[in-house]
N, C-alpha and C positions, 0 to 999 in steps of 0.2 A: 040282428046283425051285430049289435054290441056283442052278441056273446060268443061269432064267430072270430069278431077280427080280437079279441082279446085271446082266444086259443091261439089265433096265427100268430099274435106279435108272440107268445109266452113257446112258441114253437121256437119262431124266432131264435129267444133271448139262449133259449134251452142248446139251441144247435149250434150258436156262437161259443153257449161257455166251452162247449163239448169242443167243437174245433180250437177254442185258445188252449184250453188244458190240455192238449195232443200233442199241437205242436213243442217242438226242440229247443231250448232256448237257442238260438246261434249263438256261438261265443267267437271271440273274434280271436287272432293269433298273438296277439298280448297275452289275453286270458289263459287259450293253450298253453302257450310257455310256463309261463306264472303254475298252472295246475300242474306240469311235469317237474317245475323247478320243487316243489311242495314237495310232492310224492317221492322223490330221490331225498330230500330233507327227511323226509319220513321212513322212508328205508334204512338210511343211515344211523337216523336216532334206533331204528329196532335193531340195527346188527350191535351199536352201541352199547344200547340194554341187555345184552343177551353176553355179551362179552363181558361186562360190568358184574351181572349177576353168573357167570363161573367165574370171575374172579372173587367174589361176593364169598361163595361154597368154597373155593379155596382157601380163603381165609378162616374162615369159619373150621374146615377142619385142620388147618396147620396150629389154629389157636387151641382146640382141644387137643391134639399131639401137644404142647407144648402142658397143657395143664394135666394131662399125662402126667408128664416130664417130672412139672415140680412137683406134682405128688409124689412120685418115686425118688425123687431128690431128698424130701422132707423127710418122709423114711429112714431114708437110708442117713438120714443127719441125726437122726433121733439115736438109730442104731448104731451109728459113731462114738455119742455121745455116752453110753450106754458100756462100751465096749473101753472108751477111754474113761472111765470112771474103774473100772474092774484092773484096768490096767494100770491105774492110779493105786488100786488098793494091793495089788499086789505087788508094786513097788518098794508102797512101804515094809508090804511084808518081810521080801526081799533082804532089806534095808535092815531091819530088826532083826533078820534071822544072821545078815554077815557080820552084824556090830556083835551077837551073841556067841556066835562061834569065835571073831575073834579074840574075847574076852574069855571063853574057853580055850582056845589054842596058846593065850597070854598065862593062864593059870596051868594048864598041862606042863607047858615051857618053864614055868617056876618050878614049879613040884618037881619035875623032873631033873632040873639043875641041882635041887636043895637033897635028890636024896641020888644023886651020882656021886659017888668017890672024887675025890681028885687026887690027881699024882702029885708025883714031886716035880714034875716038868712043868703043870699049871702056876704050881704057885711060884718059881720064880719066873720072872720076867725074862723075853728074850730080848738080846742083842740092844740092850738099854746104851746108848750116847750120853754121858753124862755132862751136861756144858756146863764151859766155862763160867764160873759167876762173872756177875757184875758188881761194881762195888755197892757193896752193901745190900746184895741181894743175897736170896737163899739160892742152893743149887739145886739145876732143874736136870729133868732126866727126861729125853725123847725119842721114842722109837722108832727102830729104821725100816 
């Protein structure tokens, strides 16, 4: 008999746990709330997230356009630099070639006065005013 009523009570114990672990927990309309009040918290943080991370990717690629950008920038400064250096040299060149010509168009302009004739109308003076002295000065002559 011990070995029957020990199967009954272990039937028993067996058929309780089986009926507690089945049942539902109730949860009372507190609790309800509280679990909808979460779950819209929860919603909201995933639309949050989702909005976050494309603005996340947009940043991300405005940042590489921009570093694009300065590469092309850095470039094109290098290429500046490069462009006003030549434009530097051929300033001077410039420079040395007008100072050269005019020290040729100054020596042409000699030579060429030194071996022109002059008349007799060069060498006197036109329409000379001869003023008045002053005392004790020499007399001056001023053209009109």
């Amino acid at each position: 008999m011990n070995d029957i009523k020990s199967k009954l009570w272990l039937a028993i114990c067996v058929t309780a746990c089986i009926w507690g672990c089945s049942r539902s927990p109730g949860l009372s309309t507190a609790q309800m709330d509280r679990l909808k009040v979460l779950e819209a918290k929860c919603a909201k943080l995933e639309e949050d997230q989702f909005a976050v991370s494309e603005a996340r990717d947009a940043a991300r690629q405005r940042l590489a356009t921009a570093e694009m950008e300065i590469g092309d920038l850095k470039t094109q400064v290098t290429v500046l630099h490069e462009v006003r250096k030549e434009r530097d040299l051929l300033s001077t060149r410039v420079d040395k070639m007008k100072k050269g010509l005019e020290e040729l168009i100054g020596a042409d302009t000699a030579l060429a006065d030194s071996l022109r004739p002059t008349t007799a109308r060069e060498k006197t003076p036109k329409n000379k005013v001869q003023a008045i002295p002053a005392a004790g000065s020499a007399a001056k002559t001023f053209p009109q």
